[in-house]
C-alpha positions as CSV (number, residue, x, y, z in Angstrom):
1,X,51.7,-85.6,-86.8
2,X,53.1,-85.7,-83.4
3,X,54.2,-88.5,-81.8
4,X,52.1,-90.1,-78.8
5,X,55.5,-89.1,-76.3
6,X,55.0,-85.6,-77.2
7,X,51.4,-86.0,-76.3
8,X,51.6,-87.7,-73.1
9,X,50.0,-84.5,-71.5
10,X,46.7,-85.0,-73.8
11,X,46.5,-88.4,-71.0
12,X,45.1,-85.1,-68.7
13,X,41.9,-84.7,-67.9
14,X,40.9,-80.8,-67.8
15,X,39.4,-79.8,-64.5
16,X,36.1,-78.6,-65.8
17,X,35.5,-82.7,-67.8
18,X,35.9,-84.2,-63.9
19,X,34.7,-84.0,-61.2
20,X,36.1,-87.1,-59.3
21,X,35.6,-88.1,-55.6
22,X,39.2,-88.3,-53.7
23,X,38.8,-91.7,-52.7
24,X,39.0,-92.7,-56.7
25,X,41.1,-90.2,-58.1
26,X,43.6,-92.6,-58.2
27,X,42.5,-95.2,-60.2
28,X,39.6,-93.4,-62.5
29,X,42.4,-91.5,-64.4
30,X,44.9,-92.1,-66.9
31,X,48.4,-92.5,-65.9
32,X,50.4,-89.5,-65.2
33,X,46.8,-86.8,-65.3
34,X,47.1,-83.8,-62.5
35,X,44.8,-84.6,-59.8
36,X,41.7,-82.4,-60.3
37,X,40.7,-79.3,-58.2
38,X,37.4,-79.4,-56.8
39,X,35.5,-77.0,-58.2
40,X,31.8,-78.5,-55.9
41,X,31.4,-79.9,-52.3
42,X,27.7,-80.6,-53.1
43,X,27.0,-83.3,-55.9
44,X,24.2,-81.9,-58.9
45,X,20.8,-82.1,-56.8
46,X,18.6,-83.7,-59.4
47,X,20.6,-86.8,-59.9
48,X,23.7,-86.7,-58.2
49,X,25.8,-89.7,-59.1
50,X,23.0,-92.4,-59.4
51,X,22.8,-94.6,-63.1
52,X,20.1,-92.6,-64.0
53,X,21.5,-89.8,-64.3
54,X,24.5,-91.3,-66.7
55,X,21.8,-92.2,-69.2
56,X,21.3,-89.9,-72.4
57,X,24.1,-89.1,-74.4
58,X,23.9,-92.6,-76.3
59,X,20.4,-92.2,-77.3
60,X,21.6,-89.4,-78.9
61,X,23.7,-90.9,-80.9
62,X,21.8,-94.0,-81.9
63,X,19.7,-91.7,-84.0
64,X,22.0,-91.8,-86.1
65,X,21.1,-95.5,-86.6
66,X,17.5,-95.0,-87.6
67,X,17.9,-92.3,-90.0
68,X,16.0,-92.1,-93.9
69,X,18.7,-93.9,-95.5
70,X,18.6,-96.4,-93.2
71,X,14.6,-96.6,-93.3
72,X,15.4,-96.7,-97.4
73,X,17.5,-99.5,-97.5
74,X,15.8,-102.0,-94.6
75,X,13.0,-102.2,-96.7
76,X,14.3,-102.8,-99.9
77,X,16.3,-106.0,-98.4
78,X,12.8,-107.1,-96.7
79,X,10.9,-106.3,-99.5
80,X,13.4,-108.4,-102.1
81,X,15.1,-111.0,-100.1
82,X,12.3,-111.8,-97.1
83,X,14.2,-113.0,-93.7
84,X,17.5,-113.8,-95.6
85,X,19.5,-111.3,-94.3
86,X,18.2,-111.0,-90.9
87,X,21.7,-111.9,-89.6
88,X,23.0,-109.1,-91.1
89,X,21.0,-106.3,-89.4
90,X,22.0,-108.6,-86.2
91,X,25.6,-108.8,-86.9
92,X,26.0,-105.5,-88.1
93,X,23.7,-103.7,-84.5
94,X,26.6,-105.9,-82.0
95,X,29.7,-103.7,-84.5
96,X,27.9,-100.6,-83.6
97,X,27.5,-101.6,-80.0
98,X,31.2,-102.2,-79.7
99,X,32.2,-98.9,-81.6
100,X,29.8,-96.7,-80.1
101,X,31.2,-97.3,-76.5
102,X,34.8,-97.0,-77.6
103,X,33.8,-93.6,-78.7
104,X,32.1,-93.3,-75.3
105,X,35.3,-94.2,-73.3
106,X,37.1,-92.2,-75.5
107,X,35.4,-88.9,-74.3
108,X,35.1,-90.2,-70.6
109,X,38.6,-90.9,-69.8
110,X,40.3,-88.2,-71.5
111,X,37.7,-85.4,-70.8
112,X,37.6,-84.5,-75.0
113,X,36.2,-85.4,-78.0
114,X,37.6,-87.7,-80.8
115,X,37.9,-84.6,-83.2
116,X,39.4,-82.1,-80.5
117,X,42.3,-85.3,-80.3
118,X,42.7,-85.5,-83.6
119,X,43.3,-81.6,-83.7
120,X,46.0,-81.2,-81.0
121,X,48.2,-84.5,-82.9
122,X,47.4,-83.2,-86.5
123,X,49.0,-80.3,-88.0
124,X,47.7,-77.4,-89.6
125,X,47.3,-78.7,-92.6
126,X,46.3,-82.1,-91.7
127,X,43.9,-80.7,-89.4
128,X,42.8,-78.7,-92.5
129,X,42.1,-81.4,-94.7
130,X,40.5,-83.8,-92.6
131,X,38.0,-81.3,-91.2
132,X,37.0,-81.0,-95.0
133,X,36.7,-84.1,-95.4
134,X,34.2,-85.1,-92.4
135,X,32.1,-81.6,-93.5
136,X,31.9,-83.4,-96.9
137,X,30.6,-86.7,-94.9
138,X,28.1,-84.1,-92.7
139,X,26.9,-82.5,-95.9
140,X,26.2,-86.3,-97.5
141,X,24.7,-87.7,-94.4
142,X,22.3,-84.4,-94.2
143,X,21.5,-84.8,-97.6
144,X,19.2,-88.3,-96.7
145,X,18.0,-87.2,-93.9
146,X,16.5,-83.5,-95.1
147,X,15.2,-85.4,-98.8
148,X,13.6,-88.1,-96.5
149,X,11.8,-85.7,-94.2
150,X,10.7,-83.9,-97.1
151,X,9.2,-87.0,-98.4
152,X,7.6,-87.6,-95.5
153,X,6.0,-84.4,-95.3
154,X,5.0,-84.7,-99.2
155,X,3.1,-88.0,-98.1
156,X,1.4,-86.1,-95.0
157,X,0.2,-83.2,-96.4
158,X,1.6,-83.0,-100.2
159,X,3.7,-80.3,-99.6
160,X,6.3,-79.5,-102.8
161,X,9.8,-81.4,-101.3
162,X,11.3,-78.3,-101.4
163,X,8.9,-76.4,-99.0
164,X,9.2,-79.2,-97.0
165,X,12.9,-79.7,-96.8
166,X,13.0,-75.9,-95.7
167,X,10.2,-76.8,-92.9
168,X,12.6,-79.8,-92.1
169,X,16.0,-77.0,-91.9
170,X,13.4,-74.6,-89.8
171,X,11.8,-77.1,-87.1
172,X,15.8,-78.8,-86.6
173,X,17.5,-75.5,-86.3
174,X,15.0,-75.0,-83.3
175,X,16.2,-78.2,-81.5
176,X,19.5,-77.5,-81.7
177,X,18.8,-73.9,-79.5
178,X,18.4,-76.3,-76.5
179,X,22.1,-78.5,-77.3
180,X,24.4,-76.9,-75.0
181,X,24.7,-75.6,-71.6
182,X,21.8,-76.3,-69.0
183,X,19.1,-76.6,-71.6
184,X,21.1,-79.8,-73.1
185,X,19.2,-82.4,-71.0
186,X,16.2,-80.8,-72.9
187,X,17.6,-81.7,-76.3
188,X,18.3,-84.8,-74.9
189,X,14.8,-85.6,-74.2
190,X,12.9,-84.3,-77.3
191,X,15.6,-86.0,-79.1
192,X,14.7,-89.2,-77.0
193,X,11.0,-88.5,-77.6
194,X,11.5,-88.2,-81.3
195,X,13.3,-91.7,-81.2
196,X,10.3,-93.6,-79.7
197,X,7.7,-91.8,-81.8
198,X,10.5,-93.3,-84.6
199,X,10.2,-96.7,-83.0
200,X,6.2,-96.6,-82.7
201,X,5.4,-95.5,-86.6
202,X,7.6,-98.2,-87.9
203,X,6.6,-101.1,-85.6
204,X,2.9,-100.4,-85.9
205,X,2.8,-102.5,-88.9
206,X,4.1,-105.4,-87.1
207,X,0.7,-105.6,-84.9
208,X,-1.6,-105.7,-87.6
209,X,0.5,-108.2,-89.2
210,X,2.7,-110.0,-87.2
211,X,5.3,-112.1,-88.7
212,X,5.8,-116.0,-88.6
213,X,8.7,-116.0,-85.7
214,X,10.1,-118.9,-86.9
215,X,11.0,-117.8,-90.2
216,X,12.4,-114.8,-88.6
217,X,14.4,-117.3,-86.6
218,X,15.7,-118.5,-89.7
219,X,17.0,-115.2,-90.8
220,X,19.9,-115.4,-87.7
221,X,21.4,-118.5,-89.8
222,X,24.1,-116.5,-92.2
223,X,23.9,-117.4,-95.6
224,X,23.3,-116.0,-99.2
225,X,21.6,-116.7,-102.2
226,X,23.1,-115.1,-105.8
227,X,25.3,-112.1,-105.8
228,X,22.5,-109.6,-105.7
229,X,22.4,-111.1,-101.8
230,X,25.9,-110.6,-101.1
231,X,26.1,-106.9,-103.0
232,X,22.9,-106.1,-100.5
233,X,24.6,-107.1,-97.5
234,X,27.4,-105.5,-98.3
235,X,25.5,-102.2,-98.4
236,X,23.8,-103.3,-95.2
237,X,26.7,-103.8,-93.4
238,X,28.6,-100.8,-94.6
239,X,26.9,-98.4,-93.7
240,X,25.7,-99.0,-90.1
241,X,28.2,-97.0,-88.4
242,X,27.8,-93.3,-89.5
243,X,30.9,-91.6,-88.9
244,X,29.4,-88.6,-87.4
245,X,28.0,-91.0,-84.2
246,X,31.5,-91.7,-84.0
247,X,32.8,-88.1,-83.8
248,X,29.8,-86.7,-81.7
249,X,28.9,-89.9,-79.1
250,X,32.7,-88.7,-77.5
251,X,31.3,-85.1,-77.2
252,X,27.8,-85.9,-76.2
253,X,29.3,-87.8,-72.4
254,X,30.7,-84.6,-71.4
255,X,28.2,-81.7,-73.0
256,X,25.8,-84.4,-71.1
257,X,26.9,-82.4,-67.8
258,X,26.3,-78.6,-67.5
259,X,29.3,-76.5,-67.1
260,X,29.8,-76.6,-63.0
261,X,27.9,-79.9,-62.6
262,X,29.6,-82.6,-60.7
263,X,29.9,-85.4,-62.6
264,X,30.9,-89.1,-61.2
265,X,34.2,-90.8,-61.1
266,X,35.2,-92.2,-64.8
267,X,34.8,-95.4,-63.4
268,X,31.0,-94.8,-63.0
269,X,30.9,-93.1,-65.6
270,X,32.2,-96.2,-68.3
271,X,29.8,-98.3,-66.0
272,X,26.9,-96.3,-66.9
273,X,28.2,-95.6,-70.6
274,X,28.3,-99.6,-71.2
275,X,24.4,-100.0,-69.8
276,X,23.3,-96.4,-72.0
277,X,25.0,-98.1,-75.1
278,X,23.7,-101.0,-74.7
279,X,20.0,-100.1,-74.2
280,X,20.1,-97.3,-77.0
281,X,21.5,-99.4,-79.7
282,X,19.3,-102.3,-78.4
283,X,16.1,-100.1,-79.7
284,X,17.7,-99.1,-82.7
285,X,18.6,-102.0,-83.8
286,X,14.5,-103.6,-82.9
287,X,13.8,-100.6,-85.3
288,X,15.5,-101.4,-87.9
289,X,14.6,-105.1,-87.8
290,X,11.0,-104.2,-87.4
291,X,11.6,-102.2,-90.7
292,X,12.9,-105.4,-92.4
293,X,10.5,-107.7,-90.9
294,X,8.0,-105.6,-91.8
295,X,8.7,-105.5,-95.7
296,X,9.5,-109.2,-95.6
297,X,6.3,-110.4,-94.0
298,X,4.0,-107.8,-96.2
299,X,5.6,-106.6,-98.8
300,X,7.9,-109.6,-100.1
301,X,7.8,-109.7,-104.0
302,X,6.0,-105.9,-104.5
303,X,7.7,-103.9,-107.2
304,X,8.6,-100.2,-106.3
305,X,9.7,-100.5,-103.0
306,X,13.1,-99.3,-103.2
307,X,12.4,-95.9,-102.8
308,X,10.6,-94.6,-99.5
309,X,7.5,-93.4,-101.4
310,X,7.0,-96.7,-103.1
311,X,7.7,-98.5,-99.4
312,X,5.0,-96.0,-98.0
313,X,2.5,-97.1,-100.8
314,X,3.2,-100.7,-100.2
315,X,2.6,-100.3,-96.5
316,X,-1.2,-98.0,-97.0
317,X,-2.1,-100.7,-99.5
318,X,-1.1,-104.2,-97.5
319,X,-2.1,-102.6,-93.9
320,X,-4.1,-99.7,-94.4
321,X,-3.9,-96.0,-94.1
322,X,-3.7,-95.8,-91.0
323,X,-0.1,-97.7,-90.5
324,X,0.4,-95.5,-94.0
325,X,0.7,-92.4,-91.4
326,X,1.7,-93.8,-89.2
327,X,5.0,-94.8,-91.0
328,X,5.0,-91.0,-92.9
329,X,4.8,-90.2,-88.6
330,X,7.7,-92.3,-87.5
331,X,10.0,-90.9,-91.0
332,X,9.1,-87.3,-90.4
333,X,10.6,-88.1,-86.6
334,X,13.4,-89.7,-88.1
335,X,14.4,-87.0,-90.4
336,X,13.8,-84.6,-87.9
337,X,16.1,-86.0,-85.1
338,X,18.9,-87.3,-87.3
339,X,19.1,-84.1,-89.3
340,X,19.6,-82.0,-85.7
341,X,22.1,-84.4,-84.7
342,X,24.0,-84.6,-87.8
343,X,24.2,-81.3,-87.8
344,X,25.3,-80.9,-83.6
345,X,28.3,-83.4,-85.0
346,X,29.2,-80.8,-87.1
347,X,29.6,-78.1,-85.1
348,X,31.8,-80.5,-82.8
349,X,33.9,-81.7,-85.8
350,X,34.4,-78.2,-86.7
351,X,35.2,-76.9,-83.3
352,X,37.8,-79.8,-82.2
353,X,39.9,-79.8,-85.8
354,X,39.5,-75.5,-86.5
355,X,39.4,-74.5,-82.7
356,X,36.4,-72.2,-84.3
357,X,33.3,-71.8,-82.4
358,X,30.6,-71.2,-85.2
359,X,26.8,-70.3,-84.3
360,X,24.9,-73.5,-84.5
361,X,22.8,-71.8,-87.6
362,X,25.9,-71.1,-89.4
363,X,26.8,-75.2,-89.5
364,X,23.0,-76.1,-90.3
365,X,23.1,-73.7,-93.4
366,X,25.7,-75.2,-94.7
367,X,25.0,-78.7,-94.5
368,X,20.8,-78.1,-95.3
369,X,21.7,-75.5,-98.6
370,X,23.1,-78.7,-100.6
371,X,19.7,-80.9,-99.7
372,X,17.8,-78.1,-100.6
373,X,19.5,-77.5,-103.9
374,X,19.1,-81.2,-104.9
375,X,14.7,-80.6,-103.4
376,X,14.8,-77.9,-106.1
377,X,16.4,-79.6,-109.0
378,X,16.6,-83.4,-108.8
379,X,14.2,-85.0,-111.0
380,X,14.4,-88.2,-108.4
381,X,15.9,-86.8,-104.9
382,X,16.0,-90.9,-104.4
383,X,19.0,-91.1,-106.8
384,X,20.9,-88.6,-104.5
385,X,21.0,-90.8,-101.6
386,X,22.7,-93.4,-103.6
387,X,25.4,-90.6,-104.4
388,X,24.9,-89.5,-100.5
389,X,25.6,-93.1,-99.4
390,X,29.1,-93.8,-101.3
391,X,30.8,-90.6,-100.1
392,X,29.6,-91.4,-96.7
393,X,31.3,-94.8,-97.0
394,X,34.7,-92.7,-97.9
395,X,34.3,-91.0,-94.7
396,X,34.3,-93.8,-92.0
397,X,38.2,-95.2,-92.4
398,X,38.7,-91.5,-91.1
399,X,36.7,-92.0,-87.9
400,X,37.0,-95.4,-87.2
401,X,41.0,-96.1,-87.3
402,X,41.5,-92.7,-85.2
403,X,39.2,-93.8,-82.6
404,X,40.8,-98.0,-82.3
405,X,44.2,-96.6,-81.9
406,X,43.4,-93.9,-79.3
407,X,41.9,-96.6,-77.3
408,X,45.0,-98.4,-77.4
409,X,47.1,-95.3,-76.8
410,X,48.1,-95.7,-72.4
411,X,49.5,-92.1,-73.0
412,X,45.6,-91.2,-73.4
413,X,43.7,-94.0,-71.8
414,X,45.9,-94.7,-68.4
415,X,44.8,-98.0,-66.5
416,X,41.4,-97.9,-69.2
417,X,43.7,-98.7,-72.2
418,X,42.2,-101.7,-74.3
419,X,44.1,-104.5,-73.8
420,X,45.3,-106.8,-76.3
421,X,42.4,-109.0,-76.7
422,X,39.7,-106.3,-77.4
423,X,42.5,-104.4,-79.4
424,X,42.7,-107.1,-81.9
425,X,38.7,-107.6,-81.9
426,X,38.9,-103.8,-82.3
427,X,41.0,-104.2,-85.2
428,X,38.9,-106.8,-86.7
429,X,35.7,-105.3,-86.6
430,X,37.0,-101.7,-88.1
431,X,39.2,-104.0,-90.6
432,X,35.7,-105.5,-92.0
433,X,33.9,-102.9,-92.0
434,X,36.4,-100.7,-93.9
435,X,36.9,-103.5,-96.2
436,X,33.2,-103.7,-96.7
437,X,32.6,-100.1,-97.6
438,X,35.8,-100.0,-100.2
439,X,34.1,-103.1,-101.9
440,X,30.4,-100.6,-101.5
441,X,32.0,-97.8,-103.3
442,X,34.2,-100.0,-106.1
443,X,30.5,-101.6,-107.1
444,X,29.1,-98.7,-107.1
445,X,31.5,-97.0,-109.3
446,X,31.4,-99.8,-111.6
447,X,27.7,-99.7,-112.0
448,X,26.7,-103.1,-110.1
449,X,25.5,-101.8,-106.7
């Protein structure tokens, strides 16, 4: 690996990732970056440089948040444990909050993604081996989220999972046509569409029956009751941040302008980044406490919930068909978005750690063949997100630790460096959550998860 004096010209900013006003060149780079040529007099005519037009990329990224597996196991704590472990889904949304914008700032201030870093201060082989690695992670974290929109379409229309996990590959190769260039504000949107249908089928539930607030109110107070408590938390906990919202959220701030568009000064930019964060991971996490609060108030004490069929039965028999699809609705949205996006990460990953350009249907064959081999041959596909959800615990140290020190690197960050307070709250929150997903995959392997 080189070493960070070596790389002090990675602290440059290319001229096509800014487009910075004179007056705050100055002070919106990182120390010792080439002042940028202006490529535009005239700023982008549909938004210029105002908020709104900052907003997007972390919407994106926070369907990563509300995907099957997550859908999977919000229930299952809901549906065993009641309120109890509220906190957690609380505790664990402000960790994703915090790591999401890191990646955000990340892209912003140098102009590149986290895995196009990684590959100019790895060498060959180390860029090798830990781009096999994260397509290992992409191939686990498509794995969910093709199964679970196959499930949903088997509860829609009863199609065989395997037809419907091809439909699922089909309809997300199509959405990905629009990622790049001029027609990625388009992805943007159906993505951002796809995330409030998401939101609607799996708060319905909460209007027919709404829950007693103050015993959701209860649920913020931290606390346990027996092992099985602790060893669900755990899980919980573990496996909110998805290491390919990591890799892509640093990517999706710059691919959110079109090559040529003006973009605002980085200092705008990290304004906006904080507010798009904030919102986006705001509504995911309401989702997946709606999910929880949902099993907890109506489905406390069933058997059979802890797969997404068995949730989905639950729900049509307590509230009725009607919230029955809706919730098949919101999961075939969920599958649907997370599954594009996983597989956008991909192509990223790939691109900054192999400097290889692959067609966009290349990276979603590989990453949907394995799903559809487990469709065609798993007796219970439900058994292979358990598998899924272990190797992607072994994926986030890799994503996480990269992207706390680069913060912290003033070769790459200039005057936006994290200073020494948020470093070490930065350190704490990867150290937990790393320490959290090696104790995930030690009780797993010893049969107690």
């Amino acid at each position: 690996m080189k070493s960070d004096t070596e790389n002090e010209e990675d602290g440059t900013m290319s001229t096509e990732s800014a487009d910075v006003r004179p007056a705050e060149s100055t002070d919106a780079r990182p120390a010792g970056a080439q002042q940028p040529t202006h490529h535009h007099s005239q700023p982008s005519h549909h938004h210029g440089h105002a908020l709104a037009g900052i907003l997007g990329p972390a919407f994106v990224a926070a369907v990563a948040y509300v995907d099957p597996g997550n859908v999977a196991a919000n229930i299952t704590s809901g549906a065993r444990y009641g309120y109890l472990l509220v906190w957690v889904l609380v505790l664990a949304n402000c960790m994703s909050v915090l790591i999401q914008y890191q990646s955000a700032k990340l892209g912003i201030v140098t102009g590149k993604s986290l895995p196009e870093i990684l590959g100019e201060r790895l060498g060959d082989a180390g860029r090798f081996m830990f781009f096999m690695q994260a397509e290992v992670i992409a191939i686990a974290t498509d794995l969910a989220e093709v199964i679970g929109g196959a499930i949903s379409l088997k509860l829609l229309f009863g199609l065989p999972l395997f037809v419907g996990g091809c439909i699922i590959g089909a309809v997300s190769t199509v959405l990905l046509i629009f990622e790049k260039g001029v027609t990625h504000r388009i992805f943007e949107k159906l993505i951002i569409g796809l995330l409030l249908v998401i939101t609607f089928g799996f708060i319905a539930g909460l209007f027919i029956a709404p829950p007693n607030p103050k015993e959701v109110v209860a649920g913020l107070i931290p606390r346990f009751k027996g092992t099985d408590t602790v060893l669900m938390a755990t899980s919980m906990l573990g496996a909110t941040v998805m290491p390919h919202a990591i890799y892509l959220h640093s990517t999706l701030v710059n691919d959110h302008y079109a090559p040529g568009e003006a973009k605002p000064s980085v200092k705008k930019l990290l304004h906006g980044s904080k507010i798009d964060v904030a919102w986006a991971l705001i509504l995911a996490g309401s989702v997946n406490l709606a999910l929880l609060i949902l099993a907890a108030n109506s489905l406390y004490g069933m058997t059979g919930t802890d797969t997404i069929e068995g949730a989905q039965r639950a729900i049509q028999h307590v509230l009725g068909p009607v919230i029955g699809t809706i919730f098949s609705i919101g999961l075939l949205a969920s599958s649907l978005s997370s599954t594009s996006v996983g597989t956008y990460a991909g192509s990223e990953i790939m691109h900054g750690l192999l400097r290889i350009k692959a067609p966009m249907w290349a990276c979603r064959v590989v990453t949907l063949v394995p799903a559809l081999v487990v469709l065609w041959f798993a007796n219970n596909p439900t058994e292979a997100l358990i598998v899924g959800q272990v190797v992607l615990s072994v994926g986030i140290p890799f994503a996480i630790i990269p992207l706390m020190r680069y913060t912290h690197d003033r070769t790459l960050m200039g005057e936006h460096v994290d200073g020494p307070v948020k470093h070490i709250v930065n350190i704490a929150v990867a150290a937990l959550i790393v320490a959290l997903n090696v104790v995930l995959i030690v009780l797993t392997m010893l049969g107690k998860a």
